[in-house]
NUBAMI-946704 format. One record per atom (N, C-alpha, C): residue in three letters; x negated, y, z negated. Coordinates in pm, whole numbers, plus 50000, padded with zeros to 5 digits. Example, Ala and Ser with C-alpha at 12.3 -4.5 7.8 and 13.67 -1.06 7.14 Angstrom:
Ala486814943149220 Ala487704955049220 Ala486804967049220 Ser487154977549292 Ser486334989449286 Ser487105000349213 
//
This chain:
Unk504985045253047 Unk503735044252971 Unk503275029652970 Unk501685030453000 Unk501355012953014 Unk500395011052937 Unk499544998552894 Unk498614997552807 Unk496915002852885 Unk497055007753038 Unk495985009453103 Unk495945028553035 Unk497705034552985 Unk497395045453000 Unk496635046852814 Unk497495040352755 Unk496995038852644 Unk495725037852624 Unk495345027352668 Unk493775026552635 Unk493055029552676 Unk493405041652802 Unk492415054152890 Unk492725062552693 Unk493655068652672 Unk494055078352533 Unk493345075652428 Unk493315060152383 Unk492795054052278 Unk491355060352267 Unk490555053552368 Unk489105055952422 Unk488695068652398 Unk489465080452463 Unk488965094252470 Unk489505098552333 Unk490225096252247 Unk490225100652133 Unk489315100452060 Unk489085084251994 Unk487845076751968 Unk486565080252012 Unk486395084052151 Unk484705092952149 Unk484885106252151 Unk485675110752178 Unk486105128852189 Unk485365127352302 Unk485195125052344 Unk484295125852523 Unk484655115952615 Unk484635123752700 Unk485455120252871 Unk483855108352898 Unk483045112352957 Unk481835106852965 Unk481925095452944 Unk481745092652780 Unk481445082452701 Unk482835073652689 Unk484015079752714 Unk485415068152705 Unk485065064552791 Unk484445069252958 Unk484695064153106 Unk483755051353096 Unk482405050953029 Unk481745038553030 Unk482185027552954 Unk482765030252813 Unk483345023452730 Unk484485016952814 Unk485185024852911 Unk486235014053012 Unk485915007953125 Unk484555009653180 Unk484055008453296 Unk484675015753412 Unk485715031153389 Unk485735038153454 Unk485195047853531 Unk485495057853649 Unk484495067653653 Unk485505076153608 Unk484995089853575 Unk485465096853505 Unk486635106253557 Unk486575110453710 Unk487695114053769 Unk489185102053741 Unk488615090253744 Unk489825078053739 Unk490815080253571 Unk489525085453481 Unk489795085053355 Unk490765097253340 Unk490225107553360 Unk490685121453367 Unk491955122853424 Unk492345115053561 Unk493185116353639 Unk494665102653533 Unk494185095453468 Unk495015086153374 Unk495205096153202 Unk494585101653222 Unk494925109953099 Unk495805119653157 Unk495965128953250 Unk496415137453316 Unk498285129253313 Unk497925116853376 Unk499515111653409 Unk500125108153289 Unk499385105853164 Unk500185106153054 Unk500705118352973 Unk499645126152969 Unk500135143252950 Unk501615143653003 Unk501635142953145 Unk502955143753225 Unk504155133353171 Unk504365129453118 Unk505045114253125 Unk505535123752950 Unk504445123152921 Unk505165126352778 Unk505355140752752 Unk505085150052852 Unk505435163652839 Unk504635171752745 Unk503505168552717 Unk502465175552591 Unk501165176052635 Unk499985183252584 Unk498685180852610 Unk498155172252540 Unk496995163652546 Unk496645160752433 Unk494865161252374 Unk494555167852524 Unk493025169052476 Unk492915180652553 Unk492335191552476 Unk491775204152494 Unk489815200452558 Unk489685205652696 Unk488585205752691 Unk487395213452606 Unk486295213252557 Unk485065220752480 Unk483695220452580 Unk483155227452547 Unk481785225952586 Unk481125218652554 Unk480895209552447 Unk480325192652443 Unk481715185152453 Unk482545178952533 Unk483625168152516 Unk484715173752498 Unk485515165452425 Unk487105171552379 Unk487555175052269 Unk488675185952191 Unk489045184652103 Unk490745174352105 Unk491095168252024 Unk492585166652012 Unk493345179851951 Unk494895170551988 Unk495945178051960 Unk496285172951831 Unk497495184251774 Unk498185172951661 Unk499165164551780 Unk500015166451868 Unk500435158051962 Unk499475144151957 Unk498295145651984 Unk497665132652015 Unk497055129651844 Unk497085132751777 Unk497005127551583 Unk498195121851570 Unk499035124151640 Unk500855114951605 Unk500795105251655 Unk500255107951848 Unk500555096151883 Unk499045083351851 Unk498185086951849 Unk496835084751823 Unk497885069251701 Unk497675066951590 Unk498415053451537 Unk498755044551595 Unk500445050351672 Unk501155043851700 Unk500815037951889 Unk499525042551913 Unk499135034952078 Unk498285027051995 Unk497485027451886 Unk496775014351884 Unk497625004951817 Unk498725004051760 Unk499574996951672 Unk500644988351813 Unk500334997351913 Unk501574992452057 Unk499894975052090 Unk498924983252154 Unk498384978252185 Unk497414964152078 Unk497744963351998 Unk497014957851890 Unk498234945651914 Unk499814951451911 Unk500874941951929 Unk500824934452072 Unk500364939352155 Unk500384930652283 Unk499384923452279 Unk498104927452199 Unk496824918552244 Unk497324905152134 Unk497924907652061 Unk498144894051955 Unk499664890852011 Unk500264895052092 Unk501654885752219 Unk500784873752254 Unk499484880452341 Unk498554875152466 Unk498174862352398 Unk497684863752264 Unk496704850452203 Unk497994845552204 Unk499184847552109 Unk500094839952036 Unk500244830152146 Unk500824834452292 Unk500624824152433 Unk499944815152481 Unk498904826752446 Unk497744814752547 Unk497034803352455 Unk496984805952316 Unk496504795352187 Unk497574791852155 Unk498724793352165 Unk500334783252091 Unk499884788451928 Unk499994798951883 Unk499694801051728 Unk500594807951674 Unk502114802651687 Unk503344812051633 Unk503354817951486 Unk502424817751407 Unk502494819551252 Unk502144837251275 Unk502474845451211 Unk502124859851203 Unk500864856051038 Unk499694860551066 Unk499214858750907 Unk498824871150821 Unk498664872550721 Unk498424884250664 Unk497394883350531 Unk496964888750516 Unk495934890550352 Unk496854901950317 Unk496804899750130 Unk497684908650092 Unk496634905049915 Unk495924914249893 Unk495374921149771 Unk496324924549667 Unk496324920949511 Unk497314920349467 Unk496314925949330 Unk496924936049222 Unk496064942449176 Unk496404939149012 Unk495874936348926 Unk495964933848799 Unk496954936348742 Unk497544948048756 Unk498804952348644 Unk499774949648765 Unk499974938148843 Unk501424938848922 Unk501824925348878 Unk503084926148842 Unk503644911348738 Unk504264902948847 Unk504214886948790 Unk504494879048879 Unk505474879448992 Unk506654888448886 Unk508104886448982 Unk508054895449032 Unk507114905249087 Unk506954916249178 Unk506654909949293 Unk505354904149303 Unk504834890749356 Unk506164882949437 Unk506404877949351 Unk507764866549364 Unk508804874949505 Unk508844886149478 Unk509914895649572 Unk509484893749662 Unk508154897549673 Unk507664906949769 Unk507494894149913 Unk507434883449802 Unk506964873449939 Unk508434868049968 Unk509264869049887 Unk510784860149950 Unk511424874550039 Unk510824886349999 Unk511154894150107 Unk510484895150242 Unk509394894550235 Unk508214893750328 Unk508674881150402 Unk509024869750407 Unk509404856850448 Unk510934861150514 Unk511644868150448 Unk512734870150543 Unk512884880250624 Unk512134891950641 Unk511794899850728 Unk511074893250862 Unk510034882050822 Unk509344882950956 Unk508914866650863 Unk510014856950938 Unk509714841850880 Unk508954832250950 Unk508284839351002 Unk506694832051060 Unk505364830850993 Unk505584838650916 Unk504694850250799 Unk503774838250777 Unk502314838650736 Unk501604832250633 Unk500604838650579 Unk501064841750495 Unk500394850650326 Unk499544844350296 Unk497914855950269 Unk496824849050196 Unk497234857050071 Unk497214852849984 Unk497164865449829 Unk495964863549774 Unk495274871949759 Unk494374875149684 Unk493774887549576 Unk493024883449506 Unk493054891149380 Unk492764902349401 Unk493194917849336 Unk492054929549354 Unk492154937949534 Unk490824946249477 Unk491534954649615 Unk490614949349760 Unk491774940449792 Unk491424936449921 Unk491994925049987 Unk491744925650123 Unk493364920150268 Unk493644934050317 Unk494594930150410 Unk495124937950508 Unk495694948050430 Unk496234946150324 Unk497134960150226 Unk497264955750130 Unk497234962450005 Unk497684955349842 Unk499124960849828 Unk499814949849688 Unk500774954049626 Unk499414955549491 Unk500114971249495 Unk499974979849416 Unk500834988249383 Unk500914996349268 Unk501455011949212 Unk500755019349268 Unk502025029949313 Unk501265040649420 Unk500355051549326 Unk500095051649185 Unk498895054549136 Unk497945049549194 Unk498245038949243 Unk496215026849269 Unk495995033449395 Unk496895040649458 Unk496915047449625 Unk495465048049607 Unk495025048849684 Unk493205053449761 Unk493735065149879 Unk492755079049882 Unk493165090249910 Unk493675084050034 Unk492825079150117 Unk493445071150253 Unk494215060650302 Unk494535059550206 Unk496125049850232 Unk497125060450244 Unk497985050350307 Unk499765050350285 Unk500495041150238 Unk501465044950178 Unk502055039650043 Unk503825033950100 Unk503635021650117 Unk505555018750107 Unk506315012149985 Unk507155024149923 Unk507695018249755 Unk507995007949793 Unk508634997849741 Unk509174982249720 Unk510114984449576 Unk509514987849472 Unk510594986349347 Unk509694997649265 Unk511045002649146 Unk510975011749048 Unk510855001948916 Unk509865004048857 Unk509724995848696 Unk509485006048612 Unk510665005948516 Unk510645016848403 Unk509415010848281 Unk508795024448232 Unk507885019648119 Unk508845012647954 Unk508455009347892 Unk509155002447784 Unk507995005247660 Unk508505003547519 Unk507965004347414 Unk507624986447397 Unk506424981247379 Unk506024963847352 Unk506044966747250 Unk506224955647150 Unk506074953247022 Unk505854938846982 Unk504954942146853 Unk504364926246852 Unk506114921646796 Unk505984905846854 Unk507724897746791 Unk507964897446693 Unk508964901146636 Unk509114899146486 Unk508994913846351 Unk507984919746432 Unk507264929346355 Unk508164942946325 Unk510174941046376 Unk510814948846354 Unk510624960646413 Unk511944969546437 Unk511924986646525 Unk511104994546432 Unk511014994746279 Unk510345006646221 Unk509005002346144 Unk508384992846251 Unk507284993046160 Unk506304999646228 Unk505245002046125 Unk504685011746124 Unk502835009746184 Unk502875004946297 Unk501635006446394 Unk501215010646468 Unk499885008146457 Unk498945015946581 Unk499185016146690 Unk498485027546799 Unk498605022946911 Unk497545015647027 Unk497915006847118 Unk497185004947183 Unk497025013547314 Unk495865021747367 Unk496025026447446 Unk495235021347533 Unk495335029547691 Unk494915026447790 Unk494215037447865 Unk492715043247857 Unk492195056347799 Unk491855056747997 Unk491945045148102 Unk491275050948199 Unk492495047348314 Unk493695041448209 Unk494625044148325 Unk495315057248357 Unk496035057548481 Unk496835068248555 Unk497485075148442 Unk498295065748358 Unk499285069748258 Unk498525076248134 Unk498065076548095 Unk497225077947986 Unk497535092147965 Unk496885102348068 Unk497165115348005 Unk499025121347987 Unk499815116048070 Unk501385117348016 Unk501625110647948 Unk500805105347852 Unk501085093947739 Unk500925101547617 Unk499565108547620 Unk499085118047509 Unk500465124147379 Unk500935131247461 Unk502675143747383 Unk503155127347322 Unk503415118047409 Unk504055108947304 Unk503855103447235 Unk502345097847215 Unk501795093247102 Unk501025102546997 Unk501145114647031 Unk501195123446911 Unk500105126446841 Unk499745127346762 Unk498655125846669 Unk498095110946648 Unk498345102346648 Unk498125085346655 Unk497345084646759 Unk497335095046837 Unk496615088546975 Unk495195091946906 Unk494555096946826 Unk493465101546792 Unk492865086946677 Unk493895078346647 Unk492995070846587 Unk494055052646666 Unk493755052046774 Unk494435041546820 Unk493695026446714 Unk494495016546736 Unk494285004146734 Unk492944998046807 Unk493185000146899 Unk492244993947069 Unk492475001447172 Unk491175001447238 Unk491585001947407 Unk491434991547464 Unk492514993547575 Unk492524983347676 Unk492684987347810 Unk491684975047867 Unk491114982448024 Unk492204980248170 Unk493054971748040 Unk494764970348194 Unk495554973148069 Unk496864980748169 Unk497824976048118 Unk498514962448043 Unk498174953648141 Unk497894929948074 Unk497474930647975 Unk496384936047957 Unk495504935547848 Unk496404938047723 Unk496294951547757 Unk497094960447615 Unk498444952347567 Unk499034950547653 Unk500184935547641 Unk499714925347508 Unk498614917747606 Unk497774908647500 Unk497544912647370 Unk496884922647379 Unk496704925347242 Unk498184928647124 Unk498994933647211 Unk500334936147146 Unk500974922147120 Unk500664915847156 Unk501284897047092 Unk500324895747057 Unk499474895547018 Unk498074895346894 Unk498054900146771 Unk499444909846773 Unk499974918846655 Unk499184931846598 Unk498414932646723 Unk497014946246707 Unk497844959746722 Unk498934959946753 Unk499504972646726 Unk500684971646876 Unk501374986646903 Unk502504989346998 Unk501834992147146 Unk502384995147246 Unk501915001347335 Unk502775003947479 Unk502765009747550 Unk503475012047660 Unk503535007847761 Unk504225001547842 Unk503814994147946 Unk505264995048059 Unk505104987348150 Unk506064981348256 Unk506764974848199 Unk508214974248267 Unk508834962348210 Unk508944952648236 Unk508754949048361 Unk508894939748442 Unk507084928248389 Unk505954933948328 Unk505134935148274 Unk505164926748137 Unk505804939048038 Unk506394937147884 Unk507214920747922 Unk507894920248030 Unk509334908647994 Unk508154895048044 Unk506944893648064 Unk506284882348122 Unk505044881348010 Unk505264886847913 Unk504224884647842 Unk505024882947689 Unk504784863947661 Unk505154859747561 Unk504524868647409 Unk505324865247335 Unk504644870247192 Unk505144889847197 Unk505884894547256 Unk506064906547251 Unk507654913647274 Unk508344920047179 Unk510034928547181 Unk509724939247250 Unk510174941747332 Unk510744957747427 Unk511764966247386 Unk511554976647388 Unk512634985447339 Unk512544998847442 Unk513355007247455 Unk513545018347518 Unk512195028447486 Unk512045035347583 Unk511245049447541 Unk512225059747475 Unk512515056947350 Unk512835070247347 Unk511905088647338 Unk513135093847384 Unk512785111847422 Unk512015108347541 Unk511325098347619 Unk510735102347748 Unk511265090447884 Unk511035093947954 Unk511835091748057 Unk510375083848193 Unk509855072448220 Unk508395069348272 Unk509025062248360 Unk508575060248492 Unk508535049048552 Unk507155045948684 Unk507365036548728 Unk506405034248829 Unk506785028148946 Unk506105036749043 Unk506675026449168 Unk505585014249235 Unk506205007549277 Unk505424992949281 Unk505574993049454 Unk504544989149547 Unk504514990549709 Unk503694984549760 Unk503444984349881 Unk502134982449949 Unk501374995249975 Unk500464992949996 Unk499355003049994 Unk498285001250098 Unk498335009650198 Unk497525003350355 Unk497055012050432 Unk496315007950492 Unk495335017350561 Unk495875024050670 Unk496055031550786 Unk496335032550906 Unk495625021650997 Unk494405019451009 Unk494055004351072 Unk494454994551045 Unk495324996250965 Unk495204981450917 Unk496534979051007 Unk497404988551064 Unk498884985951140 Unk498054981151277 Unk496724982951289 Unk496544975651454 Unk496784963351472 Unk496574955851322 Unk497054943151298 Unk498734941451343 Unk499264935651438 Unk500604934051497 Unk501444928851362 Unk501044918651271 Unk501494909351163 Unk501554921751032 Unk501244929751020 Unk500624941450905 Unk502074952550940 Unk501844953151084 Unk502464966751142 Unk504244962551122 Unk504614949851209 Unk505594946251175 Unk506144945151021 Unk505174937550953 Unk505794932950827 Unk506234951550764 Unk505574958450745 Unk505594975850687 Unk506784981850750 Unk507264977450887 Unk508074981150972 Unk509144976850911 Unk509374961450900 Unk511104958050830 Unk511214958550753 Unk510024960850641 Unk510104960450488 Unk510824974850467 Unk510204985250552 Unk510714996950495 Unk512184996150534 Unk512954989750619 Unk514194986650639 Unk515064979350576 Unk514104970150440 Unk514834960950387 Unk515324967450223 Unk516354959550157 Unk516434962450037 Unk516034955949969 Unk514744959249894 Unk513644951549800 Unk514484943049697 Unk514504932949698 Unk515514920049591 Unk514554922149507 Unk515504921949374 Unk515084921549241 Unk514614938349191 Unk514874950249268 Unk514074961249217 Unk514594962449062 Unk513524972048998 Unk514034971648853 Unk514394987648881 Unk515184993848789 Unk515915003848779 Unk516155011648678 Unk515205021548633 Unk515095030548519 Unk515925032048482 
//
């Protein structure tokens, strides 16, 4: 298999038409047809059904369909790395409000020893090549690689003792919110505040505005606030990257997702 057969495959996927891949390569279309044909063979499968306007795919060619532009995306960034001398792999990496520093902190002393060429843009919110996010923040079209488990915790303003007797702060448009409901009981009907992050609701809980539920890893970075167990319920969250399928054409994206899922995330927290 070569990158000429690939990117005869790539092409005809991408237009569903023989026609329109052959100009897009400056092929003629017997040349095209006859390079699709030798990869069929090579890999023992079909992968395009002819139609009466163009082609349909296979699931054969939906499998391999990723992983030829993720081959070829890696050779075209070999080619520069050579011919420009630019050994750094770089990456944007979107980092989303409720993910606490030392998640952060991991992710890049792991990211650095997986692939130590690395240079990380971080930036706020959803956007870069992939976020660390909770695979709640998933977007229907992502894919999701865990990194760490952070159990939820009871915050409490400092000082304010296990049985005292406050409000809650809730969080009415996060993920958690409706498996939150059974535990806050009747209280949930006359909360303290809402708050529009999880951070937030934190804040306000070292403000002494009342209790609330959160991460722990979260709860333990936000001064002014005691943690205690959930009791009777059992919460956690998983903390990952979160990425597109294009986004692996990026060689620096594809690799880093590649050893990470091989690595053991330092520092995971553990319900």
């Amino acid at each position: 298999m070569d990158s000429r057969q690939l990117k005869a495959f790539v092409a005809v996927f991408e237009e569903r038409n023989i026609t329109l891949a052959a100009r897009r390569l400056h092929l003629s279309q017997p040349a095209l047809s006859g390079t699709i044909k030798s990869l069929e063979d090579m890999l023992g499968t079909q992968l395009f059904t002819r139609q009466a306007r163009g082609v349909a795919v296979t699931e054969d060619a939906r499998v391999l369909y990723p992983q030829a532009r993720r081959i070829l995306s890696q050779t075209d960034s070999m080619t520069h790395q050579f011919r420009h001398g630019s050994p750094a792999s770089r990456v944007e990496i979107g980092v989303e409000a409720d993910i606490a520093g030392q998640d952060i902190v991991a992710f890049m002393h792991a990211a650095r020893e997986v692939v130590p060429a690395l240079f990380v843009s971080v930036l706020e919110g959803c956007h870069g090549d992939a976020r660390l996010a909770t695979e709640d923040e998933r977007c229907e079209d992502e894919l999701f690689l865990p990194l760490s488990v952070d159990p939820y915790v009871l915050a409490m303003p400092a000082g304010s003792g296990a049985d005292a007797a406050l409000p809650w702060i809730v969080c009415p448009n996060h993920p958690t919110h409706q498996r939150l409901l059974p535990f806050y009981g009747a209280a949930a009907n006359t909360p303290a505040a809402h708050a529009g992050s999880l951070r937030l609701a934190l804040a306000l809980t070292a403000a002494g505005a009342g209790l609330c539920v959160a991460p722990e890893s979260l709860a333990r970075s936000q001064a002014g606030v005691e943690i205690r167990p959930l009791d009777g319920l059992e919460m956690s969250r998983r903390v990952g990257l979160c990425y597109a399928v294009q986004s692996l054409d990026k060689s620096a994206v594809a690799t880093l997702v590649e050893r990470l899922g091989e690595h053991a995330f330092p520092g995971t927290h553990t319900a």
